[in-house]
C-alpha positions as CSV (number, residue, x, y, z in Angstrom):
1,X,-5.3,-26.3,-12.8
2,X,-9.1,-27.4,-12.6
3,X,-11.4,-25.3,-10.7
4,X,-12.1,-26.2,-7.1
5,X,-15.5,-26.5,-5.5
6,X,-15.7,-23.4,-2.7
7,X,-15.2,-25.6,0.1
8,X,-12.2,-27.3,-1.0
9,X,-10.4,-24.2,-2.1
10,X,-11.6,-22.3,1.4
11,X,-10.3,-25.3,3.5
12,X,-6.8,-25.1,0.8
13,X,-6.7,-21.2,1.2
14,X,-7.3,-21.4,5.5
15,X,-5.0,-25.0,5.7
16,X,-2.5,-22.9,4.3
17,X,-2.5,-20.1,6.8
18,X,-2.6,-22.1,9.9
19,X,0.7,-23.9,9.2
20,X,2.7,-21.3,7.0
21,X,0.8,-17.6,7.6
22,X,2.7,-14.5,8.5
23,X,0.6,-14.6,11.5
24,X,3.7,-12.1,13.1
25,X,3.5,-8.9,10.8
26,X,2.9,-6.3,12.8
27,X,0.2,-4.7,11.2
28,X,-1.8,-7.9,12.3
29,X,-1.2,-7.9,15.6
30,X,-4.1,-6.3,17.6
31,X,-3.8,-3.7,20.3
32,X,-5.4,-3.9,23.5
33,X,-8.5,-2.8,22.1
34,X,-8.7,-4.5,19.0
35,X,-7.3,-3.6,15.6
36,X,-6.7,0.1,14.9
37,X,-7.6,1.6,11.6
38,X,-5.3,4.0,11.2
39,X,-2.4,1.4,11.9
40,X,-4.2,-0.4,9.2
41,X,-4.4,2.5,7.1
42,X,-0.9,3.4,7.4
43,X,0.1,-0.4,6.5
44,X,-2.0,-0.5,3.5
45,X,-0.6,2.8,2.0
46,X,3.0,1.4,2.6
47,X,2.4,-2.0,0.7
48,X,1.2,-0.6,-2.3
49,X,4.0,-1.7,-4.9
50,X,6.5,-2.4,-2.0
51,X,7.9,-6.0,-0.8
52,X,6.9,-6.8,2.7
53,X,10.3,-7.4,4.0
54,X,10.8,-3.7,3.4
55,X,7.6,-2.1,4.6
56,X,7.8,-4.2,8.3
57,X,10.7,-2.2,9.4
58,X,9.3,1.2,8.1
59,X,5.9,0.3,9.9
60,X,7.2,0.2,13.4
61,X,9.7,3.4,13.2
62,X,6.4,5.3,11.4
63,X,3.5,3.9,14.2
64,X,6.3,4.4,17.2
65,X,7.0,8.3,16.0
66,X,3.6,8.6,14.8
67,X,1.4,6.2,17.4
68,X,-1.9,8.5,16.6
69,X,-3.4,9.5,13.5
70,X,-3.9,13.3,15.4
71,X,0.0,12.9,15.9
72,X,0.4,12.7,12.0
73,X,-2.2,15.3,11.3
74,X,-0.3,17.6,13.4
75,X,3.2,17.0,11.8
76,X,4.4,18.9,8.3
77,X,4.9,16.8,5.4
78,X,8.8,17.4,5.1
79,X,8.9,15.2,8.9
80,X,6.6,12.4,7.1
81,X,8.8,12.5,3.8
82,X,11.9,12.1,6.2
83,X,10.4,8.9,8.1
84,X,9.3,7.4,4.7
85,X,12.7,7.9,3.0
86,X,13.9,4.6,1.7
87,X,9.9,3.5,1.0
88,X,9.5,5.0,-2.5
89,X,6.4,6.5,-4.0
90,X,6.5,9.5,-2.0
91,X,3.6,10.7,-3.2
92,X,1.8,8.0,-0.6
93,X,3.0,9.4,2.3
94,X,1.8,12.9,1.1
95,X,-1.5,11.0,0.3
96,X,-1.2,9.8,4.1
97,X,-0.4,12.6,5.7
98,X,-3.4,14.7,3.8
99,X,-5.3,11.5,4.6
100,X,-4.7,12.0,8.5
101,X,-5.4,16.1,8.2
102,X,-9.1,14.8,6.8
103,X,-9.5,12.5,9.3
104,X,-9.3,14.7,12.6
105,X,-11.0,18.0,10.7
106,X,-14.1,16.2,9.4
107,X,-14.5,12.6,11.7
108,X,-13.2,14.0,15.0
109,X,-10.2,12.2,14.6
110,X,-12.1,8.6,14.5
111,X,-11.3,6.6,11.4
112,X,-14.0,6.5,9.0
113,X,-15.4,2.5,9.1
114,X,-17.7,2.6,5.4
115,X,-16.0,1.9,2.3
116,X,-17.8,5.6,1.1
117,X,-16.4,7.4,3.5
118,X,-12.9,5.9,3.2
119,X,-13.2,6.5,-0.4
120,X,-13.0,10.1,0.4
121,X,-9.5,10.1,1.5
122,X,-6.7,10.8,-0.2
123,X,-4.9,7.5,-1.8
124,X,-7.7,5.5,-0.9
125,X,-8.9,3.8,-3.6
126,X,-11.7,1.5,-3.9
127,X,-9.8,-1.4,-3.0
128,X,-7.7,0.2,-0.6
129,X,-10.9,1.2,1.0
130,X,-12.4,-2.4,1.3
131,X,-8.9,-3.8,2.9
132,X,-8.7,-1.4,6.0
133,X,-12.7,-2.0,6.2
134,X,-11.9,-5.9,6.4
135,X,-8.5,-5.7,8.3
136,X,-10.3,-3.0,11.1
137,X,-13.4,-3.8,11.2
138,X,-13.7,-7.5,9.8
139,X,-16.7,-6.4,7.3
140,X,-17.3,-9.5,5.0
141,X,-16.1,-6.9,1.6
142,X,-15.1,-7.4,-1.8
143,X,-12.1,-7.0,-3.1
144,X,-9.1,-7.3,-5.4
145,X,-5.3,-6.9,-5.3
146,X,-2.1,-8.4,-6.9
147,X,-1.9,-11.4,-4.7
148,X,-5.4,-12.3,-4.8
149,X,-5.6,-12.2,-8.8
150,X,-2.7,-14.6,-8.5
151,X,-4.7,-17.1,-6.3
152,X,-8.4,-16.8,-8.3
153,X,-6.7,-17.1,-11.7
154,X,-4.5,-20.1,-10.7
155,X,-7.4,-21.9,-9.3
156,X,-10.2,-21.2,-11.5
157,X,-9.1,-19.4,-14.7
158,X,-6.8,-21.9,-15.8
159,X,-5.0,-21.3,-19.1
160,X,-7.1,-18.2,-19.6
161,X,-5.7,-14.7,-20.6
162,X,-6.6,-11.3,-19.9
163,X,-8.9,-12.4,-17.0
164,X,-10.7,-9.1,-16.3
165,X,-11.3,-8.1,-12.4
166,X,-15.1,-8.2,-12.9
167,X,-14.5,-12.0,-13.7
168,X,-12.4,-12.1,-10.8
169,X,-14.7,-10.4,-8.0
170,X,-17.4,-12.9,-8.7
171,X,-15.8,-15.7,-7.6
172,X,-14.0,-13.8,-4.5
173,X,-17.4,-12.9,-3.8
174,X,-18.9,-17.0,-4.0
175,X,-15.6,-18.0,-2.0
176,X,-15.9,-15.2,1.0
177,X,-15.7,-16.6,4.0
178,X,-17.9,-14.5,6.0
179,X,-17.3,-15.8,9.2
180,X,-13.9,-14.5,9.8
181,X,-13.4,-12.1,6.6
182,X,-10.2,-10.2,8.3
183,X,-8.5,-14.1,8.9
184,X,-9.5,-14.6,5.0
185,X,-7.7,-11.7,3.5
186,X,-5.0,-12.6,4.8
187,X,-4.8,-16.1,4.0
188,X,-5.6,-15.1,0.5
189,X,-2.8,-12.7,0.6
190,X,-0.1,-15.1,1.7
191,X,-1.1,-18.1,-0.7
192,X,-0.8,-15.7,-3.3
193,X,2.9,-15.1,-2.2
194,X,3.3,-19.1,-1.7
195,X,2.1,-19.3,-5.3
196,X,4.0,-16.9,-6.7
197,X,7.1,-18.1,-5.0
198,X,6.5,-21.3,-6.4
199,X,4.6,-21.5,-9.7
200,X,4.9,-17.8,-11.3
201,X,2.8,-14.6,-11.2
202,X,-0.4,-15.8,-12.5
203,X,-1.8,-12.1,-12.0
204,X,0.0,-11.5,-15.3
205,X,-3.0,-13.2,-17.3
206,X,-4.7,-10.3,-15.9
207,X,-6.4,-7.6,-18.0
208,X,-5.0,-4.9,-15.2
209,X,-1.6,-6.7,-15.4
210,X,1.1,-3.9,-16.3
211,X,4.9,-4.6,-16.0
212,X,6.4,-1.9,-13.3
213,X,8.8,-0.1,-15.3
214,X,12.8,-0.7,-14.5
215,X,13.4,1.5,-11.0
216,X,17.4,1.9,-11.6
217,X,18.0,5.5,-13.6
218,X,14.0,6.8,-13.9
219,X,13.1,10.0,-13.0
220,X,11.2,7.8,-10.1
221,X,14.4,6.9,-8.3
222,X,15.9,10.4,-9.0
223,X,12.9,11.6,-7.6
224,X,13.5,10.1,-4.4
225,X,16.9,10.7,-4.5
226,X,16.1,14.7,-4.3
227,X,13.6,14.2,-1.4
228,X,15.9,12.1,0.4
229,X,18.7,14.8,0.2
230,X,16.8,17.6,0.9
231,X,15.3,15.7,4.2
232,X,19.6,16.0,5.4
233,X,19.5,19.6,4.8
234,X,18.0,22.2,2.5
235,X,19.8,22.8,-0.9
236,X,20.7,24.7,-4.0
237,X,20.3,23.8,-7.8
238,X,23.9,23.9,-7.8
239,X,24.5,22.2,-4.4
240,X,22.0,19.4,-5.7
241,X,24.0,19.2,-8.9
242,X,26.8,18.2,-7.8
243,X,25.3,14.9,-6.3
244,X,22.7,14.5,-9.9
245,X,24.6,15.5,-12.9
246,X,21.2,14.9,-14.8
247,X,20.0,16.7,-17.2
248,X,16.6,16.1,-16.0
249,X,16.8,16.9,-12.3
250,X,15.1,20.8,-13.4
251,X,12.1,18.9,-14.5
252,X,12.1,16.6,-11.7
253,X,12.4,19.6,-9.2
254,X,9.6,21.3,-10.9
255,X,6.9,18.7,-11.0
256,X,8.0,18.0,-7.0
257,X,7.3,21.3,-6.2
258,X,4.0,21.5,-8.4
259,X,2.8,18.4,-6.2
260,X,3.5,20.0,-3.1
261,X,6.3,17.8,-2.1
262,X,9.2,20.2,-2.1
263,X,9.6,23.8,-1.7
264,X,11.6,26.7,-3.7
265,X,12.7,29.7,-2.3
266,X,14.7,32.0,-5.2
267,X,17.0,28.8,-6.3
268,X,16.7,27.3,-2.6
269,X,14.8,24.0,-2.2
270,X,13.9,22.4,0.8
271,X,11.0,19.8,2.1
């Protein structure tokens, strides 16, 4: 497809959102006062290599028992792990709840609002940063994620392989709209679905483009398979065997407890 002047692809990109958005996620609905960060936060971390359809209901039960980021930070990590069963990637809501420990101990429970300081916290990368500082805090940032690699490579990189995210950032950077950088994002994120719905993943002619490896019978899903049994109850090796007759699950055990995810008592584990 042939590269659109900024305006034309602005007015596409916005066009777009108006009459087909997801205007009704939750995490885009303000509260009284505005958009809060750590609800932000919390949705960001959740979305990270998970379908929307399956964060939305997650979201609500996690912000309804956890409305506060000093109601997280004052939680253990086994009642987190519980809430985020089903989610995947456990290792986010470890980053989260660590996340929320930071925030009240060194900002006095307010959310950090600068990309630097965001940085600082656990799971935040830098583009996980620059989100939450455009979804709170509508800052006119830069950044790049699946969807939007799927949107700047379909319209300008046409036919071109291994498009590198430098490449990519310059021309988000020419096309921000800086009036409304908050509305933009997420335009940009829901074209990208629209597109990929409809003419392929063109973020695999990206150079970060990596295939996720298959989910059903990795130490990944086994992985949350332990952590979701040991948030019914605590267990034994012997107890868990009986439900994972896998020669790996001493392994898996292992590098859960090494990361701080599980515990082990004598040959007892529990979250």
């Amino acid at each position: 497809m042939a590269a659109c002047s900024t305006l034309t692809f602005q007015h596409l990109i916005l066009d777009y959102y108006d009459h087909y958005g997801r205007h009704d996620l939750p995490w885009r609905l303000p509260d009284a006062d505005g958009f809060d960060p750590y609800k932000v936060m919390v949705s960001e971390l959740m979305l990270q290599q998970t379908q929307v359809s399956r964060v939305i209901p997650k979201f609500e039960q996690f912000v309804t028992v956890f409305p506060t980021v000093a109601d997280l930070a004052a939680v253990q990590l086994g009642d987190v792990l519980k809430l985020w069963s089903g989610l995947g990637y456990n290792r986010r809501a470890q980053y989260l709840h660590r996340a929320a420990q930071i925030i009240v101990t060194d900002f006095s429970s307010v959310m950090p609002s600068t990309i630097e300081a965001l940085r600082t916290l656990p799971g935040v990368g830098v583009n996980t940063a620059a989100a939450i500082a455009a979804y709170s805090y509508n800052q006119p940032v830069i950044f790049v994620e699946t969807n939007i690699r799927s949107v700047y490579i379909h319209h300008f990189f046409a036919g071109a392989n291994n498009v590198t995210d430098a490449e990519i950032l310059a021309k988000v950077a020419a096309t921000l709209d800086v009036t409304n950088p908050r509305c933009w994002y997420w335009a940009l994120m829901d074209y990208g679905t629209y597109l990929k719905n409809t003419t392929g993943n063109a973020a695999r002619r990206s150079a970060s483009y990596s295939r996720q490896s298959v989910f059903a019978g990795s130490r990944r899903q086994m992985r949350g398979q332990v952590i979701k049994l040991l948030g019914q109850k605590p267990q034994s090796l012997t107890q868990l065997r009986t439900v994972l007759a896998d020669e790996r699950l001493t392994e898996v055990l292992q590098s859960l407890v090494a990361e701080g995810l599980i515990n082990q008592e004598a040959d007892n584990y529990h979250l």
